[in-house]
N, C-alpha and C positions, 0 to 999 in steps of 0.2 A: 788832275790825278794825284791824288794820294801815296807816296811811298811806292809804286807803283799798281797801287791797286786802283783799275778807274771808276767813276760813278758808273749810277744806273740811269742807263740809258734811255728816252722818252720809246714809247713802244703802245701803239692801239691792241686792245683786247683781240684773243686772249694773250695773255701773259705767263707763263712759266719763269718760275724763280725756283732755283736750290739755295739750302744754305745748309751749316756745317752745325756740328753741335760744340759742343766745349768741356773739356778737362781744368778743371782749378789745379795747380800747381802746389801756389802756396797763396796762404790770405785770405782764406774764405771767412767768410763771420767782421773777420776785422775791417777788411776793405768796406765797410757800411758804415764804418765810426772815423772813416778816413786814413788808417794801416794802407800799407801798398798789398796789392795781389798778384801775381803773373798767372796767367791764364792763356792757352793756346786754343784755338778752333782744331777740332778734329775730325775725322774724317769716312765719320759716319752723318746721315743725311737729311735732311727733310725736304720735300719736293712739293711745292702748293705751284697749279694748275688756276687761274681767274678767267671766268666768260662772264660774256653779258648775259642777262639771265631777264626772265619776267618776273621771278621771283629772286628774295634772297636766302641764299641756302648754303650749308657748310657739310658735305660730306652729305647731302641728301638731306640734310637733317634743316625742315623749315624752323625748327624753334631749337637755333643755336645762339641765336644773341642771347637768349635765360638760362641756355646750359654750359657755355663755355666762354668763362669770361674776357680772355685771351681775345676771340674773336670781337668781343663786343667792345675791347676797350681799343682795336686794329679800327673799326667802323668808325666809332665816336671819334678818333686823332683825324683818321688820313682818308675815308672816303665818306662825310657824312654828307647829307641832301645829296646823294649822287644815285644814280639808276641801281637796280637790283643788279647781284651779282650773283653767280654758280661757282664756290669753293672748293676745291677737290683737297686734299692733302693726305698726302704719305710718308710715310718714315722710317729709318731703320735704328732711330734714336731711344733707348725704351724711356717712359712717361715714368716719372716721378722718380727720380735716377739718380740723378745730378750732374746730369749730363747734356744739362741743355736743352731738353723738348723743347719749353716753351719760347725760351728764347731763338730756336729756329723758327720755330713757326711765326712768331712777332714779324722777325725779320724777315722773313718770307713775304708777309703779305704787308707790309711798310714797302718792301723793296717793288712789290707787282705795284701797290697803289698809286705808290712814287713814278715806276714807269707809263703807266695808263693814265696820271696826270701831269707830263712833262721833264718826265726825269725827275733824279735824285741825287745831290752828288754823297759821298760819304761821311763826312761829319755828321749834315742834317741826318741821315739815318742812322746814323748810331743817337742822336740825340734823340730821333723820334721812337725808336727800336726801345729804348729806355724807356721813355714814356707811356708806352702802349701798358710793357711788363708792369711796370711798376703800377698804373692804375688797374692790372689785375690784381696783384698782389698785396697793394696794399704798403708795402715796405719792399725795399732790396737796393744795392749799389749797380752802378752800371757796365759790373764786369763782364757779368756774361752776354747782354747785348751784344758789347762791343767787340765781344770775341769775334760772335759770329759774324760781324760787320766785317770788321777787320782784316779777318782770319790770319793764320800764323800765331806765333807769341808775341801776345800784349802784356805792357806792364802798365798797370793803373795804381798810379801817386807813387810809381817806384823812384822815381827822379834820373833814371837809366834807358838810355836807348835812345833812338830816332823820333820826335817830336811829330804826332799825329793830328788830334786833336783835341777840346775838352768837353765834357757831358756835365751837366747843371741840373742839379735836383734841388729838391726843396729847401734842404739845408745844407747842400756842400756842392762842389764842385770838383769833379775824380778829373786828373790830366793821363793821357793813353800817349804810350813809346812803344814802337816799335824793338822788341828785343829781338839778335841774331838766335835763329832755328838751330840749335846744335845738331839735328840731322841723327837724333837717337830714335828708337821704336820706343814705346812705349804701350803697356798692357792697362787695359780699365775693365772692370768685372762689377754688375749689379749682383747686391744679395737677391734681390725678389722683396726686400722689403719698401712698399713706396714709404715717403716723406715727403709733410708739406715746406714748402720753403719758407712761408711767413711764418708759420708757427717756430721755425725753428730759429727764424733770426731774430723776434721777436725774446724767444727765451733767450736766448743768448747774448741780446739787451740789457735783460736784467739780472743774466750771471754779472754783466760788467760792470754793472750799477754796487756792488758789492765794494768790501774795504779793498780788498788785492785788483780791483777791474783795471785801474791805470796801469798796476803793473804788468798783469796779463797783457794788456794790449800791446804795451811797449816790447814786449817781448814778444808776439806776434810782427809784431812791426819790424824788429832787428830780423828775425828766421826771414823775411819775405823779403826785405831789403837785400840780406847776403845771399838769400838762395837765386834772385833778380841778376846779380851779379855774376853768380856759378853757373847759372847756365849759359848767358850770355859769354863766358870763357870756356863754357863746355867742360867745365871742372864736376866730372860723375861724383867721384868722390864725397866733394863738400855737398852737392845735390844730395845725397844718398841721404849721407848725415842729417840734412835736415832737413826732409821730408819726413824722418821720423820724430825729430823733435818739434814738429809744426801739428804731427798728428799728436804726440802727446797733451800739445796745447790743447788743440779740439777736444780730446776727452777731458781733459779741465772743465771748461764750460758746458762738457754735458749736452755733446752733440755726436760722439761713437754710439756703438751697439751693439750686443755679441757680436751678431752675426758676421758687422764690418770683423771685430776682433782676431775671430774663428777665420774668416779671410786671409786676414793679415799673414793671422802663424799658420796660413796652408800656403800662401805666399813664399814666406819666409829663404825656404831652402833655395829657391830662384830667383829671388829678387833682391836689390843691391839696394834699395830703398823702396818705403811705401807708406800709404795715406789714406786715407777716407777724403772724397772730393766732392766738393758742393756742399749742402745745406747741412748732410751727417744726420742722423737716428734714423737712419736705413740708409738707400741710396748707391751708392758706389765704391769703389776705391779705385784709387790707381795706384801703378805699380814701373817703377824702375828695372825694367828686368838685368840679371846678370849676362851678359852677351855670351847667346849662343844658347840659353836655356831658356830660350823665347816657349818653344812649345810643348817643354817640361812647365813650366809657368800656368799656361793655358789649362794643360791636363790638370794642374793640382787645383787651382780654380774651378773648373767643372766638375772634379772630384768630390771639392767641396761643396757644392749643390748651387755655385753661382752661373752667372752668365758672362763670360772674356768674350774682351773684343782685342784685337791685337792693332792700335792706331797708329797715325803718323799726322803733323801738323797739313792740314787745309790751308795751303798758303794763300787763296785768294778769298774767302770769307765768299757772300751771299752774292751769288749771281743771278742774269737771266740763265734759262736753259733755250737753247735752238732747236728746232723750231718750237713755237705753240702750236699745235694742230686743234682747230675747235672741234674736234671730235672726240 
């Protein structure tokens, strides 16, 4: 057992798996170039359903290995030469968000494959949950995997917290700690504008390829290192502060977007800190609210023509769900 989170259990078809989506804190963009990120599982959902099948199918859909890479790059890792399978998946996570879809769904069905061939304990699926993602995408670090593996707040390369495990990519290797849950709400609201994740981390590549890039990063690195630390004492305050100055960075590199913007300053009057979360040039934001103007918050968001969700940390990350009914 992990921290107390245990593996996944060995379990014959079908298999039911939930897993949680994820909120970026602080660090997104950076944590790819090896900056630290904290990042917590949140607690909205994906739900994949695995039966043995005569054919293989995802969502009804026979020709999902050439539409959804996600799925095809889950087949190729963790169930390749294995019998057909029937895929179901649901969510209450919205797709292109930065909130996690795909990394629920990876870990979803990493976590059913893993149990349908013997179990899985949690390292390997955060390593393998990595892997899937990443040969869809192309490019990314291993935060948000491991959120959802994890669940709770993770700090990856923050050098802070309880000692998990490590995830090994191509060229680096990100180490995951356990940071203390400071037990606040937190608000996350999508504009309606999708964003793709590679294209955005890919630019923001060669923002950092520029004369100032070392020094953006390092300062990337200091906000996510001390903000690592503030929540971890539950210091609102310095959290506040710099979740705004982490978002200023992103609009640096040319990953905001009005619409985040126009967010933001409808945010404003309720919230004691705020950011654009994930990959940025649509996508999300989150939102530190000021306590007690949770659902003045919500309204001014929705006012604003986004979609709030009012979260709390998923402290056990991706599980089975009881029972699987193959019906």
């Amino acid at each position: 057992m992990i921290d107390g989170v245990p593996p996944i259990p060995a379990r014959e078809l079908p298999v039911a798996v939930r897993a949680p989506g994820k909120c970026i804190v602080f660090g997104e963009h950076a944590v790819v170039h090896g900056a630290p990120e904290l990042v917590f599982a949140i607690d909205l959902h994906t739900q994949v359903i695995v039966r043995a099948s005569s054919e293989l199918r995802l969502n009804a859909d026979r020709e999902a290995t050439s539409r959804n890479p996600y799925f095809r790059s889950a087949l190729e890792l963790s169930w390749k030469d294995r019998p057909p399978i029937d895929v179901r998946a649901v969510s209450r996570i919205p797709r292109s968000a930065g909130l996690g879809s795909s990394a629920a769904l990876v870990a979803s069905l990493a976590a059913a494959f893993g149990a349908a061939t013997g179990g899985i304990d949690r390292p390997t699926l955060a390593q393998r949950s990595f892997e899937i993602e990443r040969g869809a995408q192309g490019v990314g670090s291993a935060g948000d995997t491991t959120a959802v593996v994890g669940g709770g707040f993770l700090a990856v390369n923050g050098g802070a917290g309880t000692p998990l495990w490590t995830v090994s990519g191509p060229d680096r290797t990100w180490d995951v700690r356990r940071v203390p849950d400071p037990g606040w709400v937190w608000v996350v609201a999508h504009s309606g504008i999708p964003r793709s994740t590679g294209d955005a981390v890919r630019a923001v590549a060669r923002r950092l390829e520029a004369p100032d890039g070392p020094e953006l990063l390092h300062e990337f690195s200091r906000v996510a290192a001390e903000g690592i630390r503030a929540v971890g004492a539950g210091d609102r305050r310095t959290v506040a502060e710099l979740l705004g100055r982490n978002h200023e960075l992103l609009r640096e590199v040319g990953v905001s977007h009005p619409r985040l913007e126009e967010l933001l300053k409808a945010a404003a009057p309720a919230a004691e800190g705020a950011k654009l979360t994930g990959a940025g040039a649509g996508g999300s934001i989150v939102v530190l609210p000021v306590p007690g103007k949770e659902t003045e918050l919500v309204r001014r968001l929705a006012r604003a023509g986004a979609l709030p969700f009012v979260v709390r940390p998923d402290p056990t990350g991706v599980e089975l769900v009881e029972p699987a009914h193959p019906d």
